[in-house]
C-alpha positions in Angstrom: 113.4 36.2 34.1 115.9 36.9 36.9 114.5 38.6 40.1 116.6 40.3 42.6 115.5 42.6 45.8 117.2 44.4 48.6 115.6 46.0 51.5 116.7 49.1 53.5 115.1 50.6 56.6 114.0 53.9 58.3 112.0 55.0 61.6 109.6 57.9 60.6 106.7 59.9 62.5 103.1 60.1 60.5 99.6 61.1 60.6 96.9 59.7 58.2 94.0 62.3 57.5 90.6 62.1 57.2 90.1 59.2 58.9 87.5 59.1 62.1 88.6 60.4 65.4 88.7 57.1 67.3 90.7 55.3 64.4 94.2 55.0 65.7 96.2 56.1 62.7 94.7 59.4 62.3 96.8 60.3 66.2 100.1 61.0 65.5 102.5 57.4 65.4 105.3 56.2 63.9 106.6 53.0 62.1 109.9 51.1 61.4 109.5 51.0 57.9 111.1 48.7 55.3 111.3 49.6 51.7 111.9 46.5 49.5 113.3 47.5 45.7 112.9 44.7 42.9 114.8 44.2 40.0 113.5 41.8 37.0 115.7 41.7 33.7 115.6 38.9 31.4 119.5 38.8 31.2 122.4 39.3 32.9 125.0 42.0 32.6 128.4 41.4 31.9 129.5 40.3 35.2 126.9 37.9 35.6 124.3 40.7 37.5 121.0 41.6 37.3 122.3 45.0 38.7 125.3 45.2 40.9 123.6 46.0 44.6 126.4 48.7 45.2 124.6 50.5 42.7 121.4 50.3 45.0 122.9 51.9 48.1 121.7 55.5 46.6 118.8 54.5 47.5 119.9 54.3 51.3 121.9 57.4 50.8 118.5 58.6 49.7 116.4 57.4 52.7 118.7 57.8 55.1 118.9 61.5 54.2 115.0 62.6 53.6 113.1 60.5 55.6 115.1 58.5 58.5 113.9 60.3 61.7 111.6 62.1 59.7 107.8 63.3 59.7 106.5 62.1 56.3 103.4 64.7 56.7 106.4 67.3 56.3 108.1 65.4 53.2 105.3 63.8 51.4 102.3 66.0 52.2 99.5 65.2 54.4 97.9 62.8 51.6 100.6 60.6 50.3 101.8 59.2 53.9 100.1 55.7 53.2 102.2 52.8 53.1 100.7 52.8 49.2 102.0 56.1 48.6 105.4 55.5 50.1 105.4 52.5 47.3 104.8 54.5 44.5 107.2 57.4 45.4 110.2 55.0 46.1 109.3 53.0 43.5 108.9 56.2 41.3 112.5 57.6 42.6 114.1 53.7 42.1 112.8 53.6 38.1 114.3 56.8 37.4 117.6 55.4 38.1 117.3 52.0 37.2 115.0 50.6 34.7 115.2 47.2 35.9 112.7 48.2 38.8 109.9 46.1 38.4 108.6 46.9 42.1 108.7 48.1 45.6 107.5 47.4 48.7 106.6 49.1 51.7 106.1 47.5 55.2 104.8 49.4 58.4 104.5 46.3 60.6 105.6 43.1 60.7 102.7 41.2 59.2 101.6 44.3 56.5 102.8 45.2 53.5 102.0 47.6 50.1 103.0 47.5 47.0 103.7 49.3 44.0 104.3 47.5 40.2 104.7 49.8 37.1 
C-alpha cells in the first residue's frame, strides 16, 4: 500500500460549549491549525503517483477561503468546533473529491492531534 500526506495551515478564532466556566477552552481562543490529508491506494497512476499533490491544493483554496482568519462557531456551528469535528468535515470534504483519502488530521497545538479514518 502506498501512503502519501500533505499538510496545509490556517489561524482560526473558537469557542468550545458546554464545558465548565473555569475550563479554558470554553473562553474565546484561537489555534494555528494544521490539517494533514492522507492518501492510501494500492497502485500507482500512470505517472508513477498515488495522486498528483497539485491536485490537493483545492484543498488550500478551500481553507484558505472558509476558514483562514475565521470563527469556526460561525462556519461550523457551535458543536462541531472540536479538533475531532474539524477531522471529519475535512476529511468528509477531501473523500468527496478524491477517493484515495484514507484520513485526516487535525492539530491545534504542537504536541495534540485528532483524527478522522473512514
Amino acid at each position: 500500500m502506498y501512503t502519501i500526506s500533505k499538510q496545509y495551515h490556517f489561524s482560526a478564532s473558537h469557542q468550545l460549549m458546554g464545558l465548565a466556566d473555569d475550563h479554558p477552552c470554553a473562553r474565546l481562543h484561537g489555534h494555528n491549525y494544521i490539517v494533514e490529508v492522507e492518501l492510501q491506494s494500492g497502485a500507482l497512476n500512470a505517472t508513477g503517483f498515488v495522486r498528483d499533490y497539485r491536485e490537493l491544493d483545492a484543498l488550500k483554496t478551500y481553507i484558505d477561503e472558509n476558514f483562514d482568519h475565521r470563527h469556526l462557531n460561525e462556519i461550523l456551528g457551535d458543536d462541531k468546533t472540536t479538533a475531532e469535528h474539524l477531522a471529519r468535515h475535512f476529511f468528509d470534504w477531501c473523500r468527496s473529491k478524491w477517493p484515495e483519502v484514507s484520513a485526516v488530521r487535525i492539530s491545534e497545538t504542537p504536541r495534540t492531534w485528532a483524527e478522522y479514518r473512514g
